[in-house]
DOVEXMAR-21287 format. One record per residue (C-alpha): residue number from 0; residue in three letters; x, y, z. Coordinates in steps of 0.001 Angstrom, whole numbers, plus 500000, padded with zeros to 6 digits. Each point is the difference from the previous one (the first is absolute). Layout:
<nodes>
 num residu      x      y      z
 NUM    ala      X      Y      Z
...
</nodes>
This chain:
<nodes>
 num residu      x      y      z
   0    unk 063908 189463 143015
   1    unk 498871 498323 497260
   2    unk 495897 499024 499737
   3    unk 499321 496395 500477
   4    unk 497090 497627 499151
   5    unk 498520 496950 501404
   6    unk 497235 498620 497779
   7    unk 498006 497384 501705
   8    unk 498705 497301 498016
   9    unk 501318 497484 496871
  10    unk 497171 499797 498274
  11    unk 499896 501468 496493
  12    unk 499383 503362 501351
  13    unk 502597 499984 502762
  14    unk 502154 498983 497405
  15    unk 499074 502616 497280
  16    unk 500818 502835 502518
  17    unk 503054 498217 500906
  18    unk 501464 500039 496714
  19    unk 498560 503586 499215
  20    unk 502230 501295 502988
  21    unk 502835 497800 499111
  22    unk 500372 500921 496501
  23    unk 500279 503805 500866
  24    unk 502937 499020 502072
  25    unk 498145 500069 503377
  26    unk 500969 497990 503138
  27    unk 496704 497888 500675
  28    unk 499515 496494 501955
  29    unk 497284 497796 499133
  30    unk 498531 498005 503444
  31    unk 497864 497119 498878
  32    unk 498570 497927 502800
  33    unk 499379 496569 498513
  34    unk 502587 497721 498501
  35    unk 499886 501093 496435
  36    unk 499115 502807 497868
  37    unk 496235 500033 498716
  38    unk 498707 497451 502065
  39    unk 496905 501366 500839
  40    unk 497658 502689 498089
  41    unk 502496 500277 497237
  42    unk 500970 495897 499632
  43    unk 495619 499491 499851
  44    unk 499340 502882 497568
  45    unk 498120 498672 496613
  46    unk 503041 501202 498096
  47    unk 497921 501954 497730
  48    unk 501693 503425 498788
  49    unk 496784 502188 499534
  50    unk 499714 502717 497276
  51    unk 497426 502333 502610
  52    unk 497766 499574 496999
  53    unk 497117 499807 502660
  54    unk 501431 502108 503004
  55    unk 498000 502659 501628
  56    unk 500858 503201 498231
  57    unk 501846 502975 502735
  58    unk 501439 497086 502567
  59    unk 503635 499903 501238
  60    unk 499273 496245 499375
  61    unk 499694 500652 495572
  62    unk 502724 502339 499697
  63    unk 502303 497908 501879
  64    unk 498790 497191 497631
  65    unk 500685 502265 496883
  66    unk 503197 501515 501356
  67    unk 501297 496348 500174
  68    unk 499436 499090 496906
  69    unk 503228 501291 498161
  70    unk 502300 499340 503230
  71    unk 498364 496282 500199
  72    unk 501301 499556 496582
  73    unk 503388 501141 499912
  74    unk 500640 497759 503178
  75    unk 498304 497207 498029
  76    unk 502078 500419 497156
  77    unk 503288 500486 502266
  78    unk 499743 497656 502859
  79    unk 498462 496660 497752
  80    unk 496777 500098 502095
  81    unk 498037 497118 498105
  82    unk 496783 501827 498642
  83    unk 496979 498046 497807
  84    unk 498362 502724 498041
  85    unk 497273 498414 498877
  86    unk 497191 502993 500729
  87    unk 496639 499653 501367
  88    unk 496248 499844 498883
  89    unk 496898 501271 501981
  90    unk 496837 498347 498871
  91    unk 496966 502623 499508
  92    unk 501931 502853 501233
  93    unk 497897 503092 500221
  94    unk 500865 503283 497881
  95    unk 500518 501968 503609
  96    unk 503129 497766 500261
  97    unk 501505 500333 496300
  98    unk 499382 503600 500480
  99    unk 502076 500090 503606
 100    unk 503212 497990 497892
 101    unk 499456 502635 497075
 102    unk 500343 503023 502939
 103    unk 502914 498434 501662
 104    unk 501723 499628 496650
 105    unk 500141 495869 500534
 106    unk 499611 498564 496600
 107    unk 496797 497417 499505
 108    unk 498106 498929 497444
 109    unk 496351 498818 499282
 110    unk 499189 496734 498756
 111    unk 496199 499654 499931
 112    unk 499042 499773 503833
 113    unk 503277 499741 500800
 114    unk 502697 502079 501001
 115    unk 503852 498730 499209
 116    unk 502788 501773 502018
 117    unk 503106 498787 498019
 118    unk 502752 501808 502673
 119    unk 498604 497572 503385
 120    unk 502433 497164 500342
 121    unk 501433 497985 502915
 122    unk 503377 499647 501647
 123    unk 501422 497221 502683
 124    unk 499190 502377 503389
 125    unk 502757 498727 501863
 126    unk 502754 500155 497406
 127    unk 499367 503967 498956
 128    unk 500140 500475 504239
 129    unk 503253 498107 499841
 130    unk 501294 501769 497106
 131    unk 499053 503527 501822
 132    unk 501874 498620 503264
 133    unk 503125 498719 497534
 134    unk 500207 503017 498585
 135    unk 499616 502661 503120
 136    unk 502941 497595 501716
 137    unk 502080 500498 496969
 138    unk 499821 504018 500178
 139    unk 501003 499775 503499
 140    unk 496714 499022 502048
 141    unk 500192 498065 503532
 142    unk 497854 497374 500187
 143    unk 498754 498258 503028
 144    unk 497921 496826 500111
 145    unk 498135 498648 502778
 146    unk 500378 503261 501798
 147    unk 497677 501457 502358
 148    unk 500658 503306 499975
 149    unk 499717 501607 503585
 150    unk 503108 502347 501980
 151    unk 501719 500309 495763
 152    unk 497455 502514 498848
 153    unk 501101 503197 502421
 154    unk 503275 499482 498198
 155    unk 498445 501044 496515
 156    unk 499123 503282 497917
 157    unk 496910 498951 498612
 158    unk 498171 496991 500691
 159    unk 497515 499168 497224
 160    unk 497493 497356 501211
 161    unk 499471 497431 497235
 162    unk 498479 497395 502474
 163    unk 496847 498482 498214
 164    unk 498308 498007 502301
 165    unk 501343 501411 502967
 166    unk 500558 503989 498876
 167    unk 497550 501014 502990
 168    unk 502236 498583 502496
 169    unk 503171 501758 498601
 170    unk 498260 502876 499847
 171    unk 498754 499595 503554
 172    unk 503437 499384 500976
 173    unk 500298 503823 499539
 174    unk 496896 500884 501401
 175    unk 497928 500271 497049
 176    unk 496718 498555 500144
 177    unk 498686 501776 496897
 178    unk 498956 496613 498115
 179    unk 499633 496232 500365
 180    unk 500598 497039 497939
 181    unk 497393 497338 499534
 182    unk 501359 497097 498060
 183    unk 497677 499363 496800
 184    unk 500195 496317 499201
 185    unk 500328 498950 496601
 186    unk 499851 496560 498717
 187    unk 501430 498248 496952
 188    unk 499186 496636 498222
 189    unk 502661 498475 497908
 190    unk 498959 498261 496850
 191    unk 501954 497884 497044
 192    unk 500074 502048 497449
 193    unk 496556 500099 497172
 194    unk 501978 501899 497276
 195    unk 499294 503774 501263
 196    unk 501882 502589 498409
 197    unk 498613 502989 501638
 198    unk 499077 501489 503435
 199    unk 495762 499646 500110
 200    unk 498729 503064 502093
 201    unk 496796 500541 502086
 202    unk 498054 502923 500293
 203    unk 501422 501745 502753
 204    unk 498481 499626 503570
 205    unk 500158 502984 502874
 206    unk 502762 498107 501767
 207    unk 501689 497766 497585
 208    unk 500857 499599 496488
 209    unk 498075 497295 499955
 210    unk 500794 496148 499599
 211    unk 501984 499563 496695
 212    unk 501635 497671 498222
 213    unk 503697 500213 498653
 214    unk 503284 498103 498240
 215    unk 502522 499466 502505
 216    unk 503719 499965 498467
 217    unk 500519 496429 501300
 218    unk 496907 498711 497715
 219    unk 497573 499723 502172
 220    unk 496851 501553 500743
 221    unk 498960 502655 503356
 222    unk 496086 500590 500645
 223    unk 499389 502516 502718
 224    unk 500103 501772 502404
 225    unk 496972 500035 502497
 226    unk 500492 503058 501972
 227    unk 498907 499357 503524
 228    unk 501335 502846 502896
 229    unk 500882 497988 503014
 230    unk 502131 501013 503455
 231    unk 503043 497273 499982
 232    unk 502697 501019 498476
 233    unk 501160 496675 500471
 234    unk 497475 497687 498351
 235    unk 501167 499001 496055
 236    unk 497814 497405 499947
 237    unk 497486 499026 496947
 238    unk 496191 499910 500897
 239    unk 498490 496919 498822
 240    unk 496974 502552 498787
 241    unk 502350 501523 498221
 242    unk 501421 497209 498310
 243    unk 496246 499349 499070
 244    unk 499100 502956 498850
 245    unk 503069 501070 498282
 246    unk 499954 496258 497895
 247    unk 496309 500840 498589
 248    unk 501633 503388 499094
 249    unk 503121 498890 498635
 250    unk 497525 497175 498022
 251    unk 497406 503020 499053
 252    unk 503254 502303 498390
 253    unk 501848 497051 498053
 254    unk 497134 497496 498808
 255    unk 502527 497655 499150
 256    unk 501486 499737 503065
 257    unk 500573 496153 500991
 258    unk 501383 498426 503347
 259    unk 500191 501305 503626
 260    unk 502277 503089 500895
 261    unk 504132 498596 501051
 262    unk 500137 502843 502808
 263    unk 498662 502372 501974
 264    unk 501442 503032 501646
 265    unk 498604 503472 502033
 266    unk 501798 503282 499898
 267    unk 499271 502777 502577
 268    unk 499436 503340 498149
 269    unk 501122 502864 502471
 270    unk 496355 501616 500086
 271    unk 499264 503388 501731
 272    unk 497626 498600 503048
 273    unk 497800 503356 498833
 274    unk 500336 499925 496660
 275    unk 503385 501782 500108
 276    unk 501559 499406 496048
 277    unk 503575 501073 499630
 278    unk 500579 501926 503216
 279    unk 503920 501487 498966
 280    unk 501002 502969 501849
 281    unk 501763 501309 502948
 282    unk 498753 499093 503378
 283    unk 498586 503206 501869
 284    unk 500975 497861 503138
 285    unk 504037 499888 499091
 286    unk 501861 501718 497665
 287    unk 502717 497206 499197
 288    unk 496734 497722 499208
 289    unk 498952 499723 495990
 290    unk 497122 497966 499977
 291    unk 499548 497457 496783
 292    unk 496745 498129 501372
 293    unk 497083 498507 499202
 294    unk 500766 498834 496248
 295    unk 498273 497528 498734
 296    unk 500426 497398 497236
 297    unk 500739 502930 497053
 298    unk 503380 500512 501820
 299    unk 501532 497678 498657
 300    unk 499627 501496 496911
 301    unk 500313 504126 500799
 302    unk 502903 498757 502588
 303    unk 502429 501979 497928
 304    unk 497542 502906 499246
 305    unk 499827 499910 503970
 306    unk 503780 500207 500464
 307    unk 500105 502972 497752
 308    unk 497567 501842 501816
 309    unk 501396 498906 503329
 310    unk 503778 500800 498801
 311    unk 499366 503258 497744
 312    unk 496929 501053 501406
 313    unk 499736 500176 503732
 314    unk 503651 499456 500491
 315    unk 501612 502401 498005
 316    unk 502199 497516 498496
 317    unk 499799 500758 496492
 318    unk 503438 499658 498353
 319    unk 500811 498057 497201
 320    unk 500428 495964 500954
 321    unk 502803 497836 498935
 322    unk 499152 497818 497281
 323    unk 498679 496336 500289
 324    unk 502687 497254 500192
 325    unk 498894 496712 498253
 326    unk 497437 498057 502293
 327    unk 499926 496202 500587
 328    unk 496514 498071 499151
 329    unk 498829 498382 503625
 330    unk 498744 496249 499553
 331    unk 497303 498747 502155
 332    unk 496397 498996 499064
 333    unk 498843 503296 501939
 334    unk 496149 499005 500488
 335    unk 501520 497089 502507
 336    unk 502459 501986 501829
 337    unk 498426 501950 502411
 338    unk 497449 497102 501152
 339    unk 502640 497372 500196
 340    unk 501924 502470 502437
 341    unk 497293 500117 502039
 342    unk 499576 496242 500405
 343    unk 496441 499776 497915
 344    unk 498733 498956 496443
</nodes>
């Protein structure tokens, strides 16, 4: 009989490893639980497409983010997924983190106290998951929408467990209680857009990237995100500290910043409860169960760097894929959408 997969999860990831399988001419069904594709992590990411310039040298986490990087832009190039590649700037970056870029072979360059990374940019995060969706359907994926999946999965191969938010309780589903998800809030203020051309970087922080400031591709402005680890998965609301705190940032980054933010918005980053980063492997507690868990905010841009691994990697699925078929742009002003769907603004 022939091996099938069940990937659960449309977000970007979920997606990625969707279309890896699909193009390789492999039966796989896509369960997504809410309405839509990328309507929670993936729909709230930043939409910044990282370099790794900064990533922790020897992690899963930076090669996935370096494997991505030539995948990422042949499905840019191929599918119309709207990219602004207008780089980023790091104010008094320190030589330890020039000298990590240099290592990693990510291309920067020093302007006084300042460190320019000309390859960062920014894409619309829902309409590269859409395009990753379109695409996997197209190549023969299934793809089920507000689909819990519960007596489906003893029907399937494989099951790789792209769940975000709720990846522990998949995995429980199988009996594996190797790891737990503690949703890591992150919130977003909106501004009219001051005239910035390029992403403005913090210093790094143990936990976070930090709160930055960035062009969206609608012409606007995003300051953010806080980073604050909470227990409902449930709760997208704004904190009016936040709000507060990110405003004297966002005011702090872009002097010339005028006016009160349009919009708010939260996204839930799939955070390890321990610490866990990146946990991808077979489950000890199941051998159908491929576990994709515990990736935060960086998947959206190593989700393709993830497939591959997932696909050619641990699978054994390593033949050549069919080539790309011409994508279709997805319209939406994406920094709305997820919020809006949950009834708040």
């Amino acid at each position: 009989m022939p091996v099938t997969y069940a990937v659960v999860g449309g977000g970007v990831v979920g997606c990625a490893v969707a279309l890896a399988l699909a193009r390789r001419g492999r039966e796989v069904t896509l369960f997504e639980v809410e309405q839509g594709i990328g309507l929670a992590a993936s729909g709230t990411n930043s939409g910044i497409l990282h370099t790794g310039f900064d990533s922790k040298l020897g992690e899963l986490e930076t090669a996935l983010i370096l494997r991505a990087a030539p995948l990422r832009e042949e499905a840019i190039n191929a599918l119309s997924i709207p990219v602004l590649r207008c780089g980023a700037r790091m104010r008094d970056a320190p030589a330890e983190i020039e000298l990590n870029a240099q290592i990693l072979g990510v291309h920067v360059v020093r302007e006084g106290t300042d460190l320019l990374v000309p390859g960062e940019s920014v894409t619309n995060p829902v309409a590269m998951t859409h395009a990753l969706c379109a695409e996997a359907e197209r190549v023969g994926a299934h793809v089920h929408l507000h689909h819990r999946v519960t007596d489906e999965l003893p029907a399937f191969s494989v099951v790789v467990n792209c769940a975000g938010l709720y990846a522990d309780e998949v995995a429980r589903a199988f009996g594996d209680d190797s790891f737990a998800i503690a949703p890591r809030k992150g919130e977003f203020l909106v501004f009219p857009d001051p005239g910035l051309t390029e992403i403005l970087l913090p210093l790094p922080a143990p936990r976070t990237e930090g709160i930055l400031a960035f062009p969206t591709l609608d012409g606007h402005v995003c300051c953010g995100p806080t980073a604050v680890d909470i227990e409902d998965k449930s709760d997208w609301s704004v904190r009016d500290d936040a709000r507060k705190t990110l405003s004297r940032r966002a005011k702090a980054l872009l002097p010339g910043l005028v006016g009160q933010p349009m919009f708010a918005y939260a996204g839930l980053r799939p955070a390890g409860a321990n610490d866990e980063n990146y946990v991808i492997g077979w489950s000890s507690y199941s051998e159908r169960l491929l576990n994709v868990a515990a990736i935060r905010s960086t998947g959206l841009t190593a989700a393709l760097g993830i497939a591959d691994f997932v696909c050619c990697d641990l699978l054994g699925v390593d033949s050549r894929p069919a080539p790309y078929g011409r994508g279709k742009t997805v319209d939406g002003v994406w920094w709305r959408r997820t919020a809006e769907y949950r009834g708040l603004s």
